[in-house]
Structure formats: C-alpha cells, structure tokens
C-alpha positions as CSV (number, residue, x, y, z in Angstrom):
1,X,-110.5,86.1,89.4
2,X,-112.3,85.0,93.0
3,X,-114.3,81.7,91.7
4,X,-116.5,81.3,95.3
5,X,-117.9,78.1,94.0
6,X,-114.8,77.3,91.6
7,X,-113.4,73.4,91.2
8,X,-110.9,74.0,93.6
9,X,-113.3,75.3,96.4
10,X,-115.5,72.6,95.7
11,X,-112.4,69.5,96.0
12,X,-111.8,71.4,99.6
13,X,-115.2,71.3,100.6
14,X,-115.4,67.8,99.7
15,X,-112.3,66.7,101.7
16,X,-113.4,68.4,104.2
17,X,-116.6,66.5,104.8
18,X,-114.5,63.1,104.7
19,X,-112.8,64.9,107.4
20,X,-115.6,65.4,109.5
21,X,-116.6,62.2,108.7
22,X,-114.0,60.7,110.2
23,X,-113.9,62.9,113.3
24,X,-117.0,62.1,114.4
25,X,-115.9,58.7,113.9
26,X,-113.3,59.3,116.0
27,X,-115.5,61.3,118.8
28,X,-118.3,58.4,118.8
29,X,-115.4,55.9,119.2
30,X,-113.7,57.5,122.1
31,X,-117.1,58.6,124.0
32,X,-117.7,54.7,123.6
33,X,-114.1,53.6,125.0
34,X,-114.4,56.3,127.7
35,X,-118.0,54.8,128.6
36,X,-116.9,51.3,129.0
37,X,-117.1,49.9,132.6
38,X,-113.9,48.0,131.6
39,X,-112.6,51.3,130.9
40,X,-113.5,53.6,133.5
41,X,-112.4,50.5,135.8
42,X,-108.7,50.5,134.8
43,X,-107.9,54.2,133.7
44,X,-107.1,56.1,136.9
45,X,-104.8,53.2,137.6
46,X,-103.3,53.0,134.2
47,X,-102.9,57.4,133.9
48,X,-101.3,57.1,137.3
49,X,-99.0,54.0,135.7
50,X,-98.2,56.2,132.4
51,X,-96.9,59.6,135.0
52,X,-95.1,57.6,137.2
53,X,-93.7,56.2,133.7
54,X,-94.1,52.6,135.2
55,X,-95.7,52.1,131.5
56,X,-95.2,53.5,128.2
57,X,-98.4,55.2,126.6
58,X,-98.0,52.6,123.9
59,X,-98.6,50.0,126.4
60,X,-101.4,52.5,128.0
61,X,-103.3,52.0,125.2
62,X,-103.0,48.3,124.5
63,X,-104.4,47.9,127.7
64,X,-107.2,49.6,127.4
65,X,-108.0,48.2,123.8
66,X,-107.2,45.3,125.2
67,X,-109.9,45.6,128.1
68,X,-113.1,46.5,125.3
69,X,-112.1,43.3,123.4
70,X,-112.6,40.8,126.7
C-alpha cells in the first residue's frame, strides 16, 4: 500500500533538504568566486589558458582559489 507520508518518504525528504543545503552552499560560494575582482581579473586569461590546453583545469582552478586567498 501507497504510504504518501510513510518512513521512507520522509528519510528522502530529509536528504533531500541536506541536499539543497548544500547547493546553495555551492551557488553562494561560486556567485562569491565569480564576483571577486581577483577573479574576474584572471579568468578570460586563464579559460583561454585551459582551451589552448597550455594548463590543465586542475591547475585552472588552483589559480583561481589561489587568487581569493591573496
């Protein structure tokens, strides 16, 4: 039988507000990185770097971490 409101509907629902949770964190984070002077300085010239594949997008991203933590 269909339990709308049964145990296991209820564990989903609550996983799925730590999900949102943590995609808004995610959201907030990268509007804040994408905001950042430092940022918006560097990433034409690093996007440009990453399709020329004169960097790796592991590297890509150091840098720009790297550029909100100066």
């Amino acid at each position: 039988m269909y339990q709308p409101n049964g145990p296991g509907q209820l564990a989903r629902r609550r996983d799925q507000l730590v999900d949102w949770t943590w995609q808004m964190v995610r959201d907030t984070v990268l509007d804040r990185l994408l905001s950042s002077p430092k940022v918006r300085k560097i990433r034409a010239d690093i996007e440009r770097q990453v399709k020329a594949g004169k960097l790796t997008p592991a590297l890509a991203a150091q840098q720009i971490l790297s550029a909100t933590s100066e």
